[in-house]
C-alpha positions in Angstrom: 217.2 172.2 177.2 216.9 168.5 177.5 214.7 166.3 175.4 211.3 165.0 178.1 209.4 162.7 175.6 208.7 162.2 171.7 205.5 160.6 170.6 205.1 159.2 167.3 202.0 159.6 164.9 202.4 157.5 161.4 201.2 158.7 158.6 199.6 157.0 155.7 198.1 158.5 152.8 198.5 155.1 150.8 200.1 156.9 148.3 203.1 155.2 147.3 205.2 158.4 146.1 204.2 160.4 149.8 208.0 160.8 151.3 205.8 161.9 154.7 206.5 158.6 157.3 205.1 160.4 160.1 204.7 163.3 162.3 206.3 164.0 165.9 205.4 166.0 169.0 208.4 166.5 171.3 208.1 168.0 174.8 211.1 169.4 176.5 212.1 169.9 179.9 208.4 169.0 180.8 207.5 172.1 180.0 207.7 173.1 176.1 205.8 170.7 173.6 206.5 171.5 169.9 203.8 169.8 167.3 204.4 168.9 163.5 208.1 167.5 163.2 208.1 165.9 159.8 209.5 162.5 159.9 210.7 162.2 155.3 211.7 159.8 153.2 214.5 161.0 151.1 214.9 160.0 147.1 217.7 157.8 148.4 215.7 155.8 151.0 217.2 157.5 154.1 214.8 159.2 156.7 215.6 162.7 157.4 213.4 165.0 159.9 211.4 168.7 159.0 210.4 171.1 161.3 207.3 172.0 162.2 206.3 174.3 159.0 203.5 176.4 157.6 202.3 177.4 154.2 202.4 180.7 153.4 200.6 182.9 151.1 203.2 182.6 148.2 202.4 178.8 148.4 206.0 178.4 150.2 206.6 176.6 153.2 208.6 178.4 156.0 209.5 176.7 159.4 207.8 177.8 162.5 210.7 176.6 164.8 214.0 177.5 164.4 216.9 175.6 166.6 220.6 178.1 166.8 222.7 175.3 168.0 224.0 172.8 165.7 224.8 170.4 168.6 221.1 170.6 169.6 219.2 170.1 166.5 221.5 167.2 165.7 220.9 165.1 169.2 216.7 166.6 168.4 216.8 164.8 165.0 218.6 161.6 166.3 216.0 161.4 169.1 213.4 161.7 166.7 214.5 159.2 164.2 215.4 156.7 167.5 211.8 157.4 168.6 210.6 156.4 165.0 212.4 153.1 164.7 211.3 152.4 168.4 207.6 152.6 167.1 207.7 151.1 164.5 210.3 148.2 165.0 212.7 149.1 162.6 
């Protein structure tokens, strides 16, 4: 499965203690588009990415995507996180 396109959508709540940079929507192979990637600011100022997640009844959060090769979700994350700096200069 090959990565088509990744678009960007920041996210500012103008709080200053929201970790949440923006989300992501990434199509693959033109024909799978996945909503809700979580682009996160870490406590120690790196981004990191979260998948697409729901809240459940327990007030938990549990992923609605779930990625079982290692090789994959590493190349998706580094896409993302390319994608990210692309939009916003960085």
């Amino acid at each position: 499965m090959n990565i088509t396109s990744i678009k960007i959508y920041p996210f500012d709540t103008g709080i200053q203690q929201s970790s949440l940079r923006a989300y992501a929507d990434v199509v693959f192979d033109d024909f799978l588009l996945i909503k809700g990637f979580k682009i996160l600011v870490s406590k120690s100022g790196g981004l990191f990415i979260g998948m697409p997640s729901k809240k459940g009844k327990d007030g938990k959060y549990y992923n609605q995507v779930e990625f079982k090769n290692d090789d994959f979700i590493s190349e998706l994350r580094t896409s993302i996180l390319e994608a990210y700096n692309v939009f916003t200069g960085a």
